[in-house]
LUMLOFI-13743 format. One record per residue (C-alpha): y negated, z, x. Coordinates in steps of 0.25 Angstrom, whole numbers. Layout:
BEGIN
((Y Z X)) ...
This chain:
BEGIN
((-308 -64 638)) ((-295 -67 646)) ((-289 -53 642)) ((-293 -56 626)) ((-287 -69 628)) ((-273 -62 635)) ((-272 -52 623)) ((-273 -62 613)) ((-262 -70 620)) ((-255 -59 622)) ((-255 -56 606)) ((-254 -70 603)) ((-240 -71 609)) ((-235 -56 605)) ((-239 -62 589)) ((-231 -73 592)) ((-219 -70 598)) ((-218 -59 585)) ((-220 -71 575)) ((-210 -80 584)) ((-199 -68 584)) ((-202 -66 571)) ((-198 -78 566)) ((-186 -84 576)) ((-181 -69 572)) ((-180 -73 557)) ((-171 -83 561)) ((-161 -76 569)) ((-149 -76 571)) ((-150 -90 562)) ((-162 -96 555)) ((-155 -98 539)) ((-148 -82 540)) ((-160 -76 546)) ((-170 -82 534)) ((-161 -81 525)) ((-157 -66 528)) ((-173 -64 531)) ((-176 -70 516)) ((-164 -62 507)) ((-168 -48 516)) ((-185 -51 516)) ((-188 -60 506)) ((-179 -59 494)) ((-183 -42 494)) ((-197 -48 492)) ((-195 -55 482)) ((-195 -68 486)) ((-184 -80 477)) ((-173 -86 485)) ((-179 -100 483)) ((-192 -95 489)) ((-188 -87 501)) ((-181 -96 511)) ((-193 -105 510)) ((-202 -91 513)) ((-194 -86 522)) ((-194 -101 533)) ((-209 -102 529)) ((-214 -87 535)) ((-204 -88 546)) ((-210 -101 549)) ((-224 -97 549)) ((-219 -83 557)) ((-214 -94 567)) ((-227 -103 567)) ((-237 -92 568)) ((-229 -88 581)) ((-233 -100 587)) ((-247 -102 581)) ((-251 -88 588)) ((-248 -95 602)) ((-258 -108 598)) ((-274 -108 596)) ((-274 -116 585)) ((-281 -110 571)) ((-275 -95 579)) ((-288 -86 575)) ((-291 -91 560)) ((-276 -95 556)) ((-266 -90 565)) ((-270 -76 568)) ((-274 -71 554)) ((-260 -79 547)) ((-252 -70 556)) ((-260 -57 553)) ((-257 -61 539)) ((-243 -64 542)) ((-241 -52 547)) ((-249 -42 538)) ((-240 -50 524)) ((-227 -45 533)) ((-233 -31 535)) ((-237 -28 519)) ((-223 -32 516)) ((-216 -24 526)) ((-225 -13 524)) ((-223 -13 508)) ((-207 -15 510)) ((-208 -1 519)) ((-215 7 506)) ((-205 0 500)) ((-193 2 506)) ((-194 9 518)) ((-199 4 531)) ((-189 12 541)) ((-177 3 540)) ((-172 -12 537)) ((-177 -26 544)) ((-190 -32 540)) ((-184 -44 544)) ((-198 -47 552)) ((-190 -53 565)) ((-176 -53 556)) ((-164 -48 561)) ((-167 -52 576)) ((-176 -40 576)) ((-173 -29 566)) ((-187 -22 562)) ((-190 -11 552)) ((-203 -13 541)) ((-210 -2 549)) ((-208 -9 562)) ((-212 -23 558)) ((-225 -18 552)) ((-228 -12 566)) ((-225 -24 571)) ((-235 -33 562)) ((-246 -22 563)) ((-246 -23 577)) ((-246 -38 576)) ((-257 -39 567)) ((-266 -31 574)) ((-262 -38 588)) ((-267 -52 579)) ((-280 -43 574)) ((-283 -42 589)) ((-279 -57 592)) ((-287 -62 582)) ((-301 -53 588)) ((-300 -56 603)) ((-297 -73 600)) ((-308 -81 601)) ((-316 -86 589)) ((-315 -101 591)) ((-317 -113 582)) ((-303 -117 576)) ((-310 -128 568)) ((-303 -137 580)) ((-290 -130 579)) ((-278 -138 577)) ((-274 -133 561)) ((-261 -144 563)) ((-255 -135 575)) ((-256 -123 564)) ((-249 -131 553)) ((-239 -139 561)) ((-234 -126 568)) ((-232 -118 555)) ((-226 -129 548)) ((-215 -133 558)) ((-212 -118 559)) ((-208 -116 545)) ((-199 -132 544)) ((-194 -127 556)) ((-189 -114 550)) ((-184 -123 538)) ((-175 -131 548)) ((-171 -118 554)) ((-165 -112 542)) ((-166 -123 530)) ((-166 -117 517)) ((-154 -119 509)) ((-151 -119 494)) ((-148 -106 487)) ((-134 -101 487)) ((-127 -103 472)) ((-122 -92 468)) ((-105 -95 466)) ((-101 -91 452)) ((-94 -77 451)) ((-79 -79 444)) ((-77 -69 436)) ((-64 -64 434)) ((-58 -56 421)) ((-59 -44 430)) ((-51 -38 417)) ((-39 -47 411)) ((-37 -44 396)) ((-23 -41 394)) ((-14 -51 383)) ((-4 -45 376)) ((6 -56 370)) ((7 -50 355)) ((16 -62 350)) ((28 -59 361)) ((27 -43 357)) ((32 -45 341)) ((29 -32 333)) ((40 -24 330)) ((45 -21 314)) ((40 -9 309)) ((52 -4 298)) ((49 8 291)) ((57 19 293)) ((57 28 280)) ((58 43 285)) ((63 54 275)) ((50 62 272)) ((58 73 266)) ((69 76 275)) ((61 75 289)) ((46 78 291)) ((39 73 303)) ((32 82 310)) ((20 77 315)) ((11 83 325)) ((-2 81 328)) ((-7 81 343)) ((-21 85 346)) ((-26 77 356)) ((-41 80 357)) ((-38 91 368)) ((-32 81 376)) ((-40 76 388)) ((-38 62 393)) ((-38 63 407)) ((-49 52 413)) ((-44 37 418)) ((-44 40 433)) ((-49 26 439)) ((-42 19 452)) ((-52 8 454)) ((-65 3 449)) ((-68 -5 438)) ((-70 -21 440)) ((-84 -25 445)) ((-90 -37 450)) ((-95 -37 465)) ((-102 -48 465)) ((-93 -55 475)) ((-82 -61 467)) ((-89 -76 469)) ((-85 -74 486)) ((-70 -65 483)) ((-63 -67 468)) ((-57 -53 469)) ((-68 -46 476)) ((-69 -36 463)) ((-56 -34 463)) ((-49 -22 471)) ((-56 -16 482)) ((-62 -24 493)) ((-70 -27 505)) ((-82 -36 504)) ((-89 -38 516)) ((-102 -47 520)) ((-102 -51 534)) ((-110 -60 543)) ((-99 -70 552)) ((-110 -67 566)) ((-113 -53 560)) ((-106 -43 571)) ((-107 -29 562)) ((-99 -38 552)) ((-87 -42 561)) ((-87 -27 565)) ((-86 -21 551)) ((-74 -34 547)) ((-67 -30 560)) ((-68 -13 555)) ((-62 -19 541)) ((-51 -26 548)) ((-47 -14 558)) ((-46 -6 545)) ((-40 -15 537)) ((-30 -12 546)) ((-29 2 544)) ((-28 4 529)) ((-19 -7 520)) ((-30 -4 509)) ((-43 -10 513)) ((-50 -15 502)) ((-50 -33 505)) ((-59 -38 514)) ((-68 -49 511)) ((-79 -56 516)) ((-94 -64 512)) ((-98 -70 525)) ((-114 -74 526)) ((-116 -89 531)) ((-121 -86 542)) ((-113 -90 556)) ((-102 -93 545)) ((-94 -100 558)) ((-92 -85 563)) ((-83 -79 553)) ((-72 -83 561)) ((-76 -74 574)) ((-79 -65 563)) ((-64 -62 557)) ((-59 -63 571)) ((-69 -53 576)) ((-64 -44 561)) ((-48 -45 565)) ((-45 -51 549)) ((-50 -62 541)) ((-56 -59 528)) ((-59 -67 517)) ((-73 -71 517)) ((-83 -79 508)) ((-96 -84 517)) ((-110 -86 510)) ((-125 -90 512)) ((-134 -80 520)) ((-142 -78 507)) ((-130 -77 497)) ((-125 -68 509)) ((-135 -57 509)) ((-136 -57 495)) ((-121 -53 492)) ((-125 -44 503)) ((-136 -36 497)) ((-149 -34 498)) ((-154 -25 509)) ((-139 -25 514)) ((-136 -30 528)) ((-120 -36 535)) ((-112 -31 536)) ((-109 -28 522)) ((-96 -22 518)) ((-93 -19 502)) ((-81 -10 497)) ((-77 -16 484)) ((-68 -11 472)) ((-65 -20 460)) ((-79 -25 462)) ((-86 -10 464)) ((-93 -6 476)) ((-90 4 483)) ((-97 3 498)) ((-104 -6 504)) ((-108 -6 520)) ((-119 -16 523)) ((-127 -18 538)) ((-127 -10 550)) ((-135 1 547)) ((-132 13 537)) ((-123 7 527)) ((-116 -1 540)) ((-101 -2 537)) ((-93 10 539)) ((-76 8 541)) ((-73 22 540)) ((-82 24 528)) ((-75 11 522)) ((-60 14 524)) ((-63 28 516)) ((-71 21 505)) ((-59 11 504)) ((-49 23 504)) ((-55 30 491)) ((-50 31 476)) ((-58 25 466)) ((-62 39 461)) ((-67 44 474)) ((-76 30 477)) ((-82 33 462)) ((-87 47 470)) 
């Protein structure tokens, strides 16, 4: 009896210290980034509206948080406790197993213990099989007793004060309005002034038909090929960012997303800034900043040798511009609008400079290769 009653302790607190870390990891390295980023990168690929999943996302890491602590109690633990966890649990694992049919399970963050812990598909159904059957085991060497006298209140009061608290963690905030794109006649229409240019008088000039004979000739010009309008830069398009930088699409340019804390994205301003001193025609720097550790920006162009002009917006808004599945830091090379590269994260497509500074050397006709 006394070894059952160690191994079920033993689980009890291995469960919970997951379901603990699992949650507090969700809010790392702040509560309203972390949801926020764990709702555009988890939910909104689900399928889940904008209005619905910040309250979504407080509630399951709210229950995540009260389920931690109602594994260490006795209350309700056999009948309730146990089989909602196993529940939990399997939800999480259909998910992940029908996002790695999907899309691959190899690679990526299943945000299970957010950014604090990076974890694969594949992994994180490991993990929640092995959990699962660890609870199966709990839940056969506990005790049968009668839970008619168990205290339902301790159930209830836990799971409720776990989600406010995740509420007054990270308070949900309003939707981000959209500013209004200026739009700009990208092609002026040209006025020609008639009244200032009068026409000039046609006389008649009477020519001697009899004595002199024009010549005419007639030039065939069907074999003459016109030689192609070779181009030098791309035609106007809109980038989507002319609401943060009115001449964004104008001329070629350097549009950057960036996290003020984020240190791969002060390493790849201060690689912009040590080859902007190299070559006169790097392409203008500017930069979206997310709202997040907004006081750092700063540090941040003191760390990058220059300042840059910079616009800063919501988390949400932030990773939306950013693009779905992309990562900071995100680097775009613009022309007249087009792009042309774009690096984003740490990973694969990680921001190259010596790529970059051959990109930004090429014609038009060589980038349209």
């Amino acid at each position: 009896m006394t070894s059952k009653n160690n191994i079920a302790w033993g689980i009890r607190i291995v469960i919970s210290f997951l379901f603990l870390l699992s949650a507090v990891a969700k809010l790392y390295p702040s509560p309203y980034f972390a949801i926020s980023t764990f709702e555009v990168k988890q939910l909104y690929p689900m399928g889940f509206s904008e209005g619905f999943a910040p309250y979504f996302s407080r509630i399951l890491i709210g229950i995540e948080l009260a389920l931690g602590v109602l594994l260490l109690q006795k209350n309700f633990l056999r009948s309730i406790v146990i089989p909602g966890t196993i529940l939990l649990l399997a939800v999480f694992t259909t998910h992940l197993t029908i996002d790695s049919f999907m899309n691959g399970g190899n690679s990526g963050n299943c945000g299970c213990f957010g950014s604090l812990l990076p974890m694969t598909p594949i992994e994180a159904i490991i993990k929640n099989v092995v959990a699962m059957i660890l609870l199966v085991w709990l839940f056969i060497i506990l005790p049968k007793t009668n839970e008619k006298k168990n205290n339902f209140w301790v159930l209830s009061t836990v799971t409720f004060a776990a989600i406010l608290a995740l509420f007054m963690l990270a308070p949900i905030q309003p939707i981000a309005t959209e500013i209004p794109e200026m739009t700009v006649n990208e092609n002026p229409i040209e006025i020609i002034d008639s009244i200032s240019k009068p026409e000039i008088e046609k006389v008649p000039i009477a020519i001697d038909t009899v004595r002199k004979t024009e010549k005419i000739v007639i030039k065939d010009t069907s074999k003459q090929e016109t030689k192609p309008e070779i181009k030098s830069e791309p035609e106007m398009h809109k980038s989507g960012f002319a609401q943060y930088f009115p001449t964004i699409d104008k001329g070629r340019k350097t549009l950057c997303l960036f996290v003020p804390g984020c240190d791969h994205c002060r390493e790849a301003a201060k690689e912009l800034t040590d080859l902007r001193k190299k070559i006169k025609n790097l392409p203008e720097i500017s930069i979206i900043f997310m709202n997040e550790e907004a006081d750092l920006i700063p540090d941040f162009f003191k760390f990058a040798g220059a300042e840059y002009p910079y616009k800063i917006i919501e988390v949400i808004p932030f990773w939306k511009a950013l693009g779905k599945g992309r990562d900071t830091p995100g680097i775009k090379y613009l022309w007249n609008g087009n792009e042309y590269k774009y690096y984003d994260g740490i990973n694969e497509n990680k921001f190259d400079i010596i790529e970059y500074q051959k990109i930004i050397q090429k014609p038009f006709e060589q980038l349209m290769k």
